[in-house]
OpenMM code with the backbone's topology and positions (N, CA, C; nanometers):
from openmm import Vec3, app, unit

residues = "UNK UNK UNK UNK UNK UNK UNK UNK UNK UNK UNK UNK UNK UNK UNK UNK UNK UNK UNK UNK UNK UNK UNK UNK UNK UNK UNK UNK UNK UNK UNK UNK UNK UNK UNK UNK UNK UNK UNK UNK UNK UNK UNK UNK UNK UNK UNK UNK UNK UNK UNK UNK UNK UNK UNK UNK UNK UNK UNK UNK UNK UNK UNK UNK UNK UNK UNK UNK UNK UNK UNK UNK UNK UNK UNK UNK UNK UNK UNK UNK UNK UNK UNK UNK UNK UNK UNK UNK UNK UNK UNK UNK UNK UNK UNK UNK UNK UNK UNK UNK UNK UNK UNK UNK UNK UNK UNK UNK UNK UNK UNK UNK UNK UNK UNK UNK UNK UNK UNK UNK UNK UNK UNK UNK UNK UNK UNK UNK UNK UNK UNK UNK UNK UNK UNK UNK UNK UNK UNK UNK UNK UNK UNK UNK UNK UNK UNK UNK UNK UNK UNK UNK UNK UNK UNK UNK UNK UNK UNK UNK UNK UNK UNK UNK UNK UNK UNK UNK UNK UNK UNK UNK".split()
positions = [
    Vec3(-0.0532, 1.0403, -1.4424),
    Vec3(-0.0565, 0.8977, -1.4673),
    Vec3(-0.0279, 0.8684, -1.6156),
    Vec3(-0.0367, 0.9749, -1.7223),
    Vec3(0.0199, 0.9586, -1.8255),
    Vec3(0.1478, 0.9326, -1.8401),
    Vec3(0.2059, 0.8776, -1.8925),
    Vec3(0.3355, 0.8039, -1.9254),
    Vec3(0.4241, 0.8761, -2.0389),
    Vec3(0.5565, 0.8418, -2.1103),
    Vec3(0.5858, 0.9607, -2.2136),
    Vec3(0.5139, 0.9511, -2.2899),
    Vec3(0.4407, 0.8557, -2.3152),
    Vec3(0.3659, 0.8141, -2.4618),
    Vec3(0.2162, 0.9059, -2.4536),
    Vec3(0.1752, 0.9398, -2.5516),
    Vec3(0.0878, 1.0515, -2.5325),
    Vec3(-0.0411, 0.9867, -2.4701),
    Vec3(-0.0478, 0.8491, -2.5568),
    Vec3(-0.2014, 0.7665, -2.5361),
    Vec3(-0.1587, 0.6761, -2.4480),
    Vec3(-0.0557, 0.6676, -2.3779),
    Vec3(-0.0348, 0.5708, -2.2794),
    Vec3(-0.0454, 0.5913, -2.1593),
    Vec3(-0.1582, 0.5330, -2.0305),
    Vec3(-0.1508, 0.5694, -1.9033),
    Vec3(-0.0977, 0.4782, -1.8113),
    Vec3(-0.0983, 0.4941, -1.7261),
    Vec3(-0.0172, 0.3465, -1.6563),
    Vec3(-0.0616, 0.3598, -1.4910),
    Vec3(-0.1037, 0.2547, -1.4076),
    Vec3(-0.0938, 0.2637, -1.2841),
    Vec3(-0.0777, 0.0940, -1.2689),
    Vec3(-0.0496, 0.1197, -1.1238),
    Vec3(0.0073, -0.0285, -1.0437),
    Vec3(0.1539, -0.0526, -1.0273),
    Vec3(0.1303, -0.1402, -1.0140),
    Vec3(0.2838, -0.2184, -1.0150),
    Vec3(0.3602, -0.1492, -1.0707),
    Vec3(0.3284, -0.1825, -1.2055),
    Vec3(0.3969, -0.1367, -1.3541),
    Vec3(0.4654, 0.0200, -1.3274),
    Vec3(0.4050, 0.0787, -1.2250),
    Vec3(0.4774, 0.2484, -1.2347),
    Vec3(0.6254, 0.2284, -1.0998),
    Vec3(0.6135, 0.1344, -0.9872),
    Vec3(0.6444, 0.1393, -0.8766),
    Vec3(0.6573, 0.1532, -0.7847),
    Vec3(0.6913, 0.1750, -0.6949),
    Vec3(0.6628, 0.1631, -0.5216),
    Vec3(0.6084, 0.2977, -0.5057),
    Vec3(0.4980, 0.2545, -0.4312),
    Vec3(0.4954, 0.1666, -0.3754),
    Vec3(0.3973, 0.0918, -0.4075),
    Vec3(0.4196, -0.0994, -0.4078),
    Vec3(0.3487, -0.1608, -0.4160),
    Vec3(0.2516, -0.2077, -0.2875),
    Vec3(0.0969, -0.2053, -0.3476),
    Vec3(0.0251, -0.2445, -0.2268),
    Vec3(-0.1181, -0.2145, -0.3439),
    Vec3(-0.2211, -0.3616, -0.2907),
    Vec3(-0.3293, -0.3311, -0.3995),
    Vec3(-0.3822, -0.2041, -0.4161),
    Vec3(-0.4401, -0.1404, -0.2720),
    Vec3(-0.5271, -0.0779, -0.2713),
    Vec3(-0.4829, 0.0905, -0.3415),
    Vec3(-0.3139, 0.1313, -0.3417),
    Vec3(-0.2224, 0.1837, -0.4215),
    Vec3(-0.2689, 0.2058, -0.5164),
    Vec3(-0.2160, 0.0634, -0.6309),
    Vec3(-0.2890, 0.0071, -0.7032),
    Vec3(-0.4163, 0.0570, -0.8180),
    Vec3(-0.5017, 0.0203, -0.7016),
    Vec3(-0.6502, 0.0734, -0.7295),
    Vec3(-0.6744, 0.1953, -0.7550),
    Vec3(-0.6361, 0.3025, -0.6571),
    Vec3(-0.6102, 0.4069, -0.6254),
    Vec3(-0.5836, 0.4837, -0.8070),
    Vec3(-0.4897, 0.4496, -0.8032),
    Vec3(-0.3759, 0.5298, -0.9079),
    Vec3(-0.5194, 0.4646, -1.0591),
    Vec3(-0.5368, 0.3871, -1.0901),
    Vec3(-0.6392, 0.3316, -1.1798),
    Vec3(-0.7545, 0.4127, -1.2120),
    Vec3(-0.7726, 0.4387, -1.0938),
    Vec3(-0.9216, 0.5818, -1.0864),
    Vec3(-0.8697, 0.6696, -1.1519),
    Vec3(-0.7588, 0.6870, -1.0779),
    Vec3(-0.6931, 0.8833, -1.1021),
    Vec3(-0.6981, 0.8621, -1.2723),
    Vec3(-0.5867, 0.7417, -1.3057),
    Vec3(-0.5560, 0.7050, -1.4500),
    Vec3(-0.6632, 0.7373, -1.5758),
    Vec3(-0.7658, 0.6337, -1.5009),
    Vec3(-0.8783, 0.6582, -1.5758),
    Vec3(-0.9481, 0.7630, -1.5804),
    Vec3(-1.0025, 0.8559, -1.4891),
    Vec3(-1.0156, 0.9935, -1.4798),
    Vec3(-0.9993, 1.0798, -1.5946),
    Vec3(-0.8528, 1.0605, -1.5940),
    Vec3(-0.7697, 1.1566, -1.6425),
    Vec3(-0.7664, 1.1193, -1.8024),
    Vec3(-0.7806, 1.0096, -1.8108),
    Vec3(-0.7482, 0.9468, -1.9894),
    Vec3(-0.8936, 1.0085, -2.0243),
    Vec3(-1.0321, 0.9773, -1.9916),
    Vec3(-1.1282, 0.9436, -2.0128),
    Vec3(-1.1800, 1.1231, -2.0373),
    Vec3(-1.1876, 1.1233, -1.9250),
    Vec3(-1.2405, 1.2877, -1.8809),
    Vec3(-1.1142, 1.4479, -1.8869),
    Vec3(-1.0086, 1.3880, -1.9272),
    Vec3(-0.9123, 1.4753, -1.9336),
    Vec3(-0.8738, 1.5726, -1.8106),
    Vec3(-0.9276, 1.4789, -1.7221),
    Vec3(-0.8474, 1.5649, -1.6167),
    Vec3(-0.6860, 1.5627, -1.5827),
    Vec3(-0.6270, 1.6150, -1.4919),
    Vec3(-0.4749, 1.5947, -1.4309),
    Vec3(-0.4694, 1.6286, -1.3181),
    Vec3(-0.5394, 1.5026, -1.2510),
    Vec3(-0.5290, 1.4897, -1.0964),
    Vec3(-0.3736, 1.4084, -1.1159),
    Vec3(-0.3358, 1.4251, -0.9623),
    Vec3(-0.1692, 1.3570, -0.9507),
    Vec3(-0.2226, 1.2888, -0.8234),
    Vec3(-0.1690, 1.1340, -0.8072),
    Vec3(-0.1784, 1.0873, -0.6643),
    Vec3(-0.0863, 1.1072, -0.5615),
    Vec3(-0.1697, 1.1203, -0.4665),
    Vec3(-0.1012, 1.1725, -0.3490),
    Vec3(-0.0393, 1.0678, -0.2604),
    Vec3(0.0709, 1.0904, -0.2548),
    Vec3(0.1730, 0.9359, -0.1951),
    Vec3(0.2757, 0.9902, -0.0395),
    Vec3(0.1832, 1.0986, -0.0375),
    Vec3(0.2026, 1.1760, 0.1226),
    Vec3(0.1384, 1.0763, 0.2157),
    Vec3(0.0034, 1.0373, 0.2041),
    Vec3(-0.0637, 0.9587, 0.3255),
    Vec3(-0.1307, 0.8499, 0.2817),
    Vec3(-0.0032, 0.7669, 0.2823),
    Vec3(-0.0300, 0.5776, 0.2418),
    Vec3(-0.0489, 0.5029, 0.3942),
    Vec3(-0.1659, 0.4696, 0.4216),
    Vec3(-0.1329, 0.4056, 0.6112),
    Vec3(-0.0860, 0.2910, 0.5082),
    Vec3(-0.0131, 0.2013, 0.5874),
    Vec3(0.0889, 0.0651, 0.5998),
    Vec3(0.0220, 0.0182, 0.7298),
    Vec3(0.0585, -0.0990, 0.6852),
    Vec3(0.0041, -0.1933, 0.7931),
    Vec3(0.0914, -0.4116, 0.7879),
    Vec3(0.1061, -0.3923, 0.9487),
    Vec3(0.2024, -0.5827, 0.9039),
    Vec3(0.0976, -0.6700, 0.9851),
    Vec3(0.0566, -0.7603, 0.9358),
    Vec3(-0.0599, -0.8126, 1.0477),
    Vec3(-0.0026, -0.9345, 1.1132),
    Vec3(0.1143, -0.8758, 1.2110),
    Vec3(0.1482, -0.9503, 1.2880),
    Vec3(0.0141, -0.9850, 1.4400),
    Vec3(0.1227, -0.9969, 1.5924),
    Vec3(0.0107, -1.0095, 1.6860),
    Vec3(0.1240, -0.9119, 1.8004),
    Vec3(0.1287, -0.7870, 1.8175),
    Vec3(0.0401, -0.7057, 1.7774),
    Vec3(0.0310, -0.6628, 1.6739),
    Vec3(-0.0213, -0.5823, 1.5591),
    Vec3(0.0083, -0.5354, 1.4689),
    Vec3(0.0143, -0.4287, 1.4340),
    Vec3(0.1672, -0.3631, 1.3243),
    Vec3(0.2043, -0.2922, 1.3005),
    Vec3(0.1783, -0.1996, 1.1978),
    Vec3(0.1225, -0.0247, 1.2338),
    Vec3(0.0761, 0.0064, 1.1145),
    Vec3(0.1389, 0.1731, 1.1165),
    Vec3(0.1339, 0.2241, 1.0070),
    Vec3(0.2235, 0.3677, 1.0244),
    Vec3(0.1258, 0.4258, 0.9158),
    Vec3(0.1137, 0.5764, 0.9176),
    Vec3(0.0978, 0.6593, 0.8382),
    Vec3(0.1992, 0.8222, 0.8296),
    Vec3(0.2023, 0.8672, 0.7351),
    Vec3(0.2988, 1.0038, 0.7262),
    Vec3(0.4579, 0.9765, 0.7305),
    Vec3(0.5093, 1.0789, 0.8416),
    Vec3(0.6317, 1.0732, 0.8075),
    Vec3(0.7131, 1.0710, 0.9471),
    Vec3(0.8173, 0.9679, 0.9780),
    Vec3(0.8709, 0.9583, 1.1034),
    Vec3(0.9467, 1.0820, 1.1296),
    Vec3(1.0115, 1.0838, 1.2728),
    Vec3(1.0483, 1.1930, 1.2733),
    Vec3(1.1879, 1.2495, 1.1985),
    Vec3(1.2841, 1.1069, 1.2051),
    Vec3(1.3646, 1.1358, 1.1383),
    Vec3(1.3666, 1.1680, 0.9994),
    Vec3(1.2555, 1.0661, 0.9151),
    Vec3(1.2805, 1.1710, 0.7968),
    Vec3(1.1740, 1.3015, 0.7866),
    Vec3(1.0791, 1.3202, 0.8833),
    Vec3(1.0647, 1.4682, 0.8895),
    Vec3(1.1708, 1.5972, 0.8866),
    Vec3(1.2620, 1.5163, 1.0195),
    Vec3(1.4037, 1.6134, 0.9817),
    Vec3(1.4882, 1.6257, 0.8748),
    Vec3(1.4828, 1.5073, 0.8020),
    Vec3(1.5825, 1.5139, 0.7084),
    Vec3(1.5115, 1.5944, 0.5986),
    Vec3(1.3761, 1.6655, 0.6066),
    Vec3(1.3178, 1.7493, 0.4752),
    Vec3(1.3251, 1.8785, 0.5975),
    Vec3(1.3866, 1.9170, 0.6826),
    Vec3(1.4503, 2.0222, 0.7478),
    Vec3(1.3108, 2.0422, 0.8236),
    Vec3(1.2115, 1.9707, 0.8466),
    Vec3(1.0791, 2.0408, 0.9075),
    Vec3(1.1620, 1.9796, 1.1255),
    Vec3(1.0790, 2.0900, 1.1655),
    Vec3(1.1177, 2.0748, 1.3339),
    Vec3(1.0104, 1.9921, 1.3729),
    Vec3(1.0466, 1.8953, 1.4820),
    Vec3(0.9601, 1.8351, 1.5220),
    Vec3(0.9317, 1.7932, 1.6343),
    Vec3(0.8685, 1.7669, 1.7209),
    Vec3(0.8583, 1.6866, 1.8367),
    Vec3(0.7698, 1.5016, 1.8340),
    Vec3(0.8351, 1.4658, 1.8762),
    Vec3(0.7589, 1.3213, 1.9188),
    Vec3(0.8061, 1.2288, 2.0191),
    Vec3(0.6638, 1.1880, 2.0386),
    Vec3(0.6300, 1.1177, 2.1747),
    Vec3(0.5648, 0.9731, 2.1695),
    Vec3(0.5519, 0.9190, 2.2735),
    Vec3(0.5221, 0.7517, 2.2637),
    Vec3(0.3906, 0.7237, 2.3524),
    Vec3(0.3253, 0.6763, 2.3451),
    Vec3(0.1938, 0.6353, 2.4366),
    Vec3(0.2240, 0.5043, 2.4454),
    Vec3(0.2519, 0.4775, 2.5764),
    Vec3(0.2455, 0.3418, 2.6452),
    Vec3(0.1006, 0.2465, 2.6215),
    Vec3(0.0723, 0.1706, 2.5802),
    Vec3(-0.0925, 0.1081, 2.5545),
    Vec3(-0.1232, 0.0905, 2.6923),
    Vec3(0.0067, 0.0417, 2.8168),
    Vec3(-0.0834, 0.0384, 2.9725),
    Vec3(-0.1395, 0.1377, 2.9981),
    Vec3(-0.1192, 0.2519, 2.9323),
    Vec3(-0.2574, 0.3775, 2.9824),
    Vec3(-0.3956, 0.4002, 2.9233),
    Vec3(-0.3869, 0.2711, 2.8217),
    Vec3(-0.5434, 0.3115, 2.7516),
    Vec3(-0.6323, 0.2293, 2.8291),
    Vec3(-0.7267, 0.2239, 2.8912),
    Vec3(-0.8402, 0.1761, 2.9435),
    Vec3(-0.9129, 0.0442, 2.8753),
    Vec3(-0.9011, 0.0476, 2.7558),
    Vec3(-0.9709, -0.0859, 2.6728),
    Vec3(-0.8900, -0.1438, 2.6513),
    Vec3(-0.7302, -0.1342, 2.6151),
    Vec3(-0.6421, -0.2434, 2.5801),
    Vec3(-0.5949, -0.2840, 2.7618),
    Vec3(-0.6106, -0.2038, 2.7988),
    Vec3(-0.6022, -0.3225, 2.9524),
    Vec3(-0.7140, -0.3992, 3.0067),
    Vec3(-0.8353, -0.3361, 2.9740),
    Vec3(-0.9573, -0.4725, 2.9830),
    Vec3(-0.9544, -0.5744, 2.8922),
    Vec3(-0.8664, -0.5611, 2.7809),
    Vec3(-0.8781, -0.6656, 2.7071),
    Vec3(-0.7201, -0.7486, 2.7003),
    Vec3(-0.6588, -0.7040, 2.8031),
    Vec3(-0.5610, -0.7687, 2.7938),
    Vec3(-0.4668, -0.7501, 2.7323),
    Vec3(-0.4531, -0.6696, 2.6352),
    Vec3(-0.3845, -0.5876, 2.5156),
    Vec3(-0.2635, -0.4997, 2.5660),
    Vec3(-0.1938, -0.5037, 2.6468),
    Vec3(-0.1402, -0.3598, 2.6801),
    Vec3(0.0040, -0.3767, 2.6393),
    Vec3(0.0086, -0.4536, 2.5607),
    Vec3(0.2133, -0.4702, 2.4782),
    Vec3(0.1735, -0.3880, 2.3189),
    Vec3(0.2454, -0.2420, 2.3722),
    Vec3(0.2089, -0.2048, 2.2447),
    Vec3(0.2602, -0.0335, 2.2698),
    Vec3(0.2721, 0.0100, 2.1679),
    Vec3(0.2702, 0.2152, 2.1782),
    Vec3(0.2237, 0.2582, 2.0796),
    Vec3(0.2105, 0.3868, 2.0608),
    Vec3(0.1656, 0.4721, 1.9913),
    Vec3(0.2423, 0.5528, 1.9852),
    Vec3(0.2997, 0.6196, 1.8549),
    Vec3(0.4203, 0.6882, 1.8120),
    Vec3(0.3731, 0.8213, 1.7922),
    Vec3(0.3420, 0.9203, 1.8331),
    Vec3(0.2939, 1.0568, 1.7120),
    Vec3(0.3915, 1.1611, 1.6923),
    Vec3(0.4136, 1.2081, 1.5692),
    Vec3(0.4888, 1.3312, 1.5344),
    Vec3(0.4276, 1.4170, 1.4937),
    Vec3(0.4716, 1.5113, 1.5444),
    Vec3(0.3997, 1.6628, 1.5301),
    Vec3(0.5128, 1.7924, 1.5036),
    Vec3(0.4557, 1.8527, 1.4150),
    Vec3(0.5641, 1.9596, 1.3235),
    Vec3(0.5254, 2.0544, 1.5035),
    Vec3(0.6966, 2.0900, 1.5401),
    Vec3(0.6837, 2.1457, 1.6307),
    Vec3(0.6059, 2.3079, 1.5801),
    Vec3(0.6330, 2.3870, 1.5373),
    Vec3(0.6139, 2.4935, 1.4797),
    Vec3(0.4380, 2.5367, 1.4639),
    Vec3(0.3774, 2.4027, 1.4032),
    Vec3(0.2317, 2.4412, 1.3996),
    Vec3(0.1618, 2.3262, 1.4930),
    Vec3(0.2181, 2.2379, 1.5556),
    Vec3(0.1173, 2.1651, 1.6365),
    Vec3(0.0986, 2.0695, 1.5718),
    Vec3(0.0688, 2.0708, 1.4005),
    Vec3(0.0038, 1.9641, 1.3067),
    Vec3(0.0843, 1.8248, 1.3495),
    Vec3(0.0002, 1.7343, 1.3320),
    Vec3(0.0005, 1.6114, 1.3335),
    Vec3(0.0585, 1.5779, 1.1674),
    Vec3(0.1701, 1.5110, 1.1629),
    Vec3(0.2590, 1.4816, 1.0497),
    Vec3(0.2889, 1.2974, 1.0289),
    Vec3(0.2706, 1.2335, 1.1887),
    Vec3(0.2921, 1.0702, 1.1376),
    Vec3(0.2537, 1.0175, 1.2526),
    Vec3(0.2196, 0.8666, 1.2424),
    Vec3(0.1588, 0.8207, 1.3390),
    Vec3(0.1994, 0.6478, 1.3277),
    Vec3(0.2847, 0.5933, 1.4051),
    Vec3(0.3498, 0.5009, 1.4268),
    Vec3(0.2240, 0.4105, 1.5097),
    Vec3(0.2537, 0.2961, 1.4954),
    Vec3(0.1814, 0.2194, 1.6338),
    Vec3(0.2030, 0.1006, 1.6048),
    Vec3(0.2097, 0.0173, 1.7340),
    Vec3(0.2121, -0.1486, 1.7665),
    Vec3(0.0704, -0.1725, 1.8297),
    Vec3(0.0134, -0.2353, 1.7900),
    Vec3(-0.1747, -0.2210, 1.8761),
    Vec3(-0.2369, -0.3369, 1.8104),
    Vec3(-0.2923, -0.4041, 1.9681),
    Vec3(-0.3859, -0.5038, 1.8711),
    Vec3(-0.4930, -0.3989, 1.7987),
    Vec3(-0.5396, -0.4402, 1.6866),
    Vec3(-0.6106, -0.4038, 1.5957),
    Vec3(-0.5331, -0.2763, 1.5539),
    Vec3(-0.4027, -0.2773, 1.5021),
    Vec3(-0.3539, -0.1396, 1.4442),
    Vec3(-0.4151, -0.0760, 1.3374),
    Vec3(-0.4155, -0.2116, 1.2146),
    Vec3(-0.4594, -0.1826, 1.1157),
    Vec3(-0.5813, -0.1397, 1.1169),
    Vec3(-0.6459, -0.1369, 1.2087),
    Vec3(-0.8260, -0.0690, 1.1527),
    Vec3(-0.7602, 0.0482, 1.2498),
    Vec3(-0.7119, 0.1148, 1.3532),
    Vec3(-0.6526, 0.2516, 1.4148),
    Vec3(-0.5871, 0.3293, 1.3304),
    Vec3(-0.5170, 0.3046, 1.2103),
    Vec3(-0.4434, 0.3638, 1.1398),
    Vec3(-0.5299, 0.4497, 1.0606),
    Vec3(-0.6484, 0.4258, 1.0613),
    Vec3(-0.6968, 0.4989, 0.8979),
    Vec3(-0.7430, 0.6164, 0.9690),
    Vec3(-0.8319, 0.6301, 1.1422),
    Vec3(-0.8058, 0.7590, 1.1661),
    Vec3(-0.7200, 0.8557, 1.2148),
    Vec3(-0.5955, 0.7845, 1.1811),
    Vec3(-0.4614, 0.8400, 1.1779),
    Vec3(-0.4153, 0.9106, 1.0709),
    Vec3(-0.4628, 0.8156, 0.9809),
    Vec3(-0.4596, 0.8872, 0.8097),
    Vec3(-0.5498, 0.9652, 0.7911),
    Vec3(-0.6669, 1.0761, 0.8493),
    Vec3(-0.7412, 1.1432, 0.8063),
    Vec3(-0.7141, 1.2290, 0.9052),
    Vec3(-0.6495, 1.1912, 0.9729),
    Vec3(-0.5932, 1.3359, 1.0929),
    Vec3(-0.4428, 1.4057, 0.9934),
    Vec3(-0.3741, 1.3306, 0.9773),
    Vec3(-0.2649, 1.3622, 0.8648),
    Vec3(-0.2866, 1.4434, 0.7688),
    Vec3(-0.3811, 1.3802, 0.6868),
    Vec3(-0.4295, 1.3868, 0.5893),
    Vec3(-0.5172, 1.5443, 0.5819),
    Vec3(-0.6039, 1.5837, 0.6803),
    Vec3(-0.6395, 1.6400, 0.7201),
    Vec3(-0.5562, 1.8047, 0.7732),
    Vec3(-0.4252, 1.7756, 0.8263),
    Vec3(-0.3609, 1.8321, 0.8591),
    Vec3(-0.4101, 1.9173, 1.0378),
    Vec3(-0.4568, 1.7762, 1.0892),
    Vec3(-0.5055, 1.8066, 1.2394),
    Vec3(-0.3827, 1.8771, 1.3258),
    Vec3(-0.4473, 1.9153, 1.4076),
    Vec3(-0.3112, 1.9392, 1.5234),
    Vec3(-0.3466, 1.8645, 1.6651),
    Vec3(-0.2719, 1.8411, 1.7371),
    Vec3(-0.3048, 1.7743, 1.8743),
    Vec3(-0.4536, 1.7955, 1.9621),
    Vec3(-0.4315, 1.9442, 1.9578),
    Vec3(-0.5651, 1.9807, 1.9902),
    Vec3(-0.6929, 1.9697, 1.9299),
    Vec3(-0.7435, 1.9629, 1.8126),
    Vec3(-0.8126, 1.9000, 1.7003),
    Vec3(-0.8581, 1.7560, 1.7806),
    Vec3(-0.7490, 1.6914, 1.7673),
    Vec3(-0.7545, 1.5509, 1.7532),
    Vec3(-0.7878, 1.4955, 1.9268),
    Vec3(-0.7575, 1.6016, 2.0355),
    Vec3(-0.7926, 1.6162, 2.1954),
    Vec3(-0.9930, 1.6581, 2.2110),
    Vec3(-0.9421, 1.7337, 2.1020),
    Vec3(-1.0816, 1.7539, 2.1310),
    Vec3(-1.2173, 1.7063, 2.0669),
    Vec3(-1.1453, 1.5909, 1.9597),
    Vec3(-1.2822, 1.5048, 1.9074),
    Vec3(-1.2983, 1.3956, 2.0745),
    Vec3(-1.4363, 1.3801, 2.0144),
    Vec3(-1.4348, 1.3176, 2.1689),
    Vec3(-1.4467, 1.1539, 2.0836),
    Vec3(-1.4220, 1.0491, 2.1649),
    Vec3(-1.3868, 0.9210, 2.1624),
    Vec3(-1.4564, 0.8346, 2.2540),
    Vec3(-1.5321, 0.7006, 2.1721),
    Vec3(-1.6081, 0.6492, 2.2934),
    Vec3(-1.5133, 0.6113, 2.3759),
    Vec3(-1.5709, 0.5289, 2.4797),
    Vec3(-1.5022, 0.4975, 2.6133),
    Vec3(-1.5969, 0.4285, 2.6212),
    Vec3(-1.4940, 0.2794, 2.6012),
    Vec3(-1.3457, 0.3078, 2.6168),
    Vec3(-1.3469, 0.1993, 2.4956),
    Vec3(-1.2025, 0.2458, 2.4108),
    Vec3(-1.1806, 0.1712, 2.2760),
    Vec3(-1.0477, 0.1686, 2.2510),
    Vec3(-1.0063, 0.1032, 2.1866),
    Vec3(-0.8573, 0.1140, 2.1431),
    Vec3(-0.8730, 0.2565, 2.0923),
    Vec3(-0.9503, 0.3074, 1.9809),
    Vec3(-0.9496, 0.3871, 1.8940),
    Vec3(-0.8927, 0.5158, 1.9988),
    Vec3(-0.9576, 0.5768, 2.1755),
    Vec3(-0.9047, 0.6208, 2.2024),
    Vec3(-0.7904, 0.6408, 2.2673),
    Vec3(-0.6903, 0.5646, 2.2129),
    Vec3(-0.5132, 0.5655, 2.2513),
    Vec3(-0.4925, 0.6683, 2.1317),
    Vec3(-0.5141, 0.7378, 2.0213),
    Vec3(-0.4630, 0.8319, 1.9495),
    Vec3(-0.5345, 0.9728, 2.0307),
    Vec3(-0.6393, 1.0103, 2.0592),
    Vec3(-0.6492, 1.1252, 2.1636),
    Vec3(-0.5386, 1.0840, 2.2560),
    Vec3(-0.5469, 1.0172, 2.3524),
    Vec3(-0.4694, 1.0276, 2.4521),
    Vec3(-0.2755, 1.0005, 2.3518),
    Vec3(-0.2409, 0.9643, 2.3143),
    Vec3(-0.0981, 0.9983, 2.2263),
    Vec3(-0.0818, 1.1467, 2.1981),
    Vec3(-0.2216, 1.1914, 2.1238),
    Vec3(-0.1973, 1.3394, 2.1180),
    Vec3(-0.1537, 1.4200, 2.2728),
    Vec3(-0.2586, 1.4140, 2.3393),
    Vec3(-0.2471, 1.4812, 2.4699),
    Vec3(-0.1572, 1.4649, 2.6021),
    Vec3(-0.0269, 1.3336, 2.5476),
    Vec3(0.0671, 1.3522, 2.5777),
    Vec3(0.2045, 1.4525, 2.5994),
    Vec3(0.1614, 1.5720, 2.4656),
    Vec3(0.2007, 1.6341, 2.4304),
    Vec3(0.2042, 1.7733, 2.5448),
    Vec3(0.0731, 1.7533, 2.6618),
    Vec3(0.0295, 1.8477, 2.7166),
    Vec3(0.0297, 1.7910, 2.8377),
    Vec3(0.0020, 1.6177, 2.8939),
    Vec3(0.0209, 1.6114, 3.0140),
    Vec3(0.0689, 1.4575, 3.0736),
    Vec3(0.1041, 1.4454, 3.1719),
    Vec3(0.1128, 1.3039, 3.2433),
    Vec3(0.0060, 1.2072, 3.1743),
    Vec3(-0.0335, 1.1302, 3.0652),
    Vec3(-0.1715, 1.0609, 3.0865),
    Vec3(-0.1786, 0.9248, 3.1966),
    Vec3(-0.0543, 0.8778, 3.2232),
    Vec3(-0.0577, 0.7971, 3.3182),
    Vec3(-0.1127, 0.8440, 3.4744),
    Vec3(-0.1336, 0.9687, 3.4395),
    Vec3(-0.1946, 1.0434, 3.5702),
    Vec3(-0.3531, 0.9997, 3.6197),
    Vec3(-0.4126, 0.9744, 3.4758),
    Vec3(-0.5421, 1.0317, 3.4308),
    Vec3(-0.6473, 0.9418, 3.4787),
    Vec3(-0.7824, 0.9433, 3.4998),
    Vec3(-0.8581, 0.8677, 3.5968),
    Vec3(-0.9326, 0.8418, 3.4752),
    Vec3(-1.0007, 0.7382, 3.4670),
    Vec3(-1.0798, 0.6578, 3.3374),
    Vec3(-1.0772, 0.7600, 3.2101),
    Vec3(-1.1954, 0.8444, 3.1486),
    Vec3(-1.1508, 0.9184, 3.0353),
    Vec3(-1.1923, 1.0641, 3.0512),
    Vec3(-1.1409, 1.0690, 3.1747),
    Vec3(-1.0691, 1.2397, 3.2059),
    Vec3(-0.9826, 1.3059, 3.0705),
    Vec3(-1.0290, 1.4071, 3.0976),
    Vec3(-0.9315, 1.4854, 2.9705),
    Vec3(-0.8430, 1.5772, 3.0686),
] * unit.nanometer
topology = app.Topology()
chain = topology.addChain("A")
for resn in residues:
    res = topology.addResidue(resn, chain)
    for name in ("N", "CA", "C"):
        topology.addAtom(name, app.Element.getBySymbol(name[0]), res)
């Protein structure tokens, strides 16, 4: 966060994209940290969730698949229909998917797309599965109340392994 100038640190805006407060904020800590206490932490701009607060709303974390490929990593990804989650059809909710990419090679969970009412609060344990460097199975086998939006990312993962449109309330 130091700048060329020896005594100069800089975060926000002022450095560039990406802009977003909480960014922002973010980079300010590290800044200060580092001026204050002399550390040289670097921020990590791998796992920013995004979020558009439309109706449904749109939120992403990591990296799609295409530009996964374009940094040469292999990948697979898949879509979760929201008519298979159990709570967004009691609530009426079911115009929507769930995107996940997963580095074919290790399983890991690499990005996580979605249209969902309430995306923006779904995204952040999207960003700690990422972040985390979960793999499908990880993320199959935390268990999830029932029934919530929250579990349409288990079931996205475990697409990977079966029909979920098959699946009888929250059968695994």
């Amino acid at each position: 966060m130091r700048t060329t100038h020896q005594n100069i640190w800089a975060a926000g805006d002022v450095t560039g994209p990406p802009l977003a407060t909480l960014v922002g904020a973010r980079e300010g800590v590290i800044a200060a940290e580092n001026m204050l206490a002399g550390n040289h932490r670097q921020m990590d701009y791998t796992i920013i969730p995004r979020a558009v607060f439309t109706d449904p709303e749109v939120a992403s974390v990591g990296l799609t698949a295409t530009a996964a490929q374009q940094q040469g990593i292999r990948v697979k990804a898949d879509c979760l229909d929201l008519k298979h989650v159990p709570k967004a059809a009691a609530i009426y909710k079911t115009g929507g998917l769930v995107n996940m990419v997963v580095e074919e090679d290790t399983d890991r969970i690499i990005g996580v797309h979605l249209v969902a009412d309430r995306g923006a609060d779904l995204i952040h344990e999207a960003a700690l599965v990422v972040k985390c460097q979960l793999t499908t199975k990880d993320l199959i086998d935390m268990i999830h109340v029932y029934p919530t939006m929250s579990e349409s990312l288990r079931m996205a993962a475990q697409i990977f392994q079966k029909d979920v449109s098959t699946l009888s309330c929250c059968a695994e």
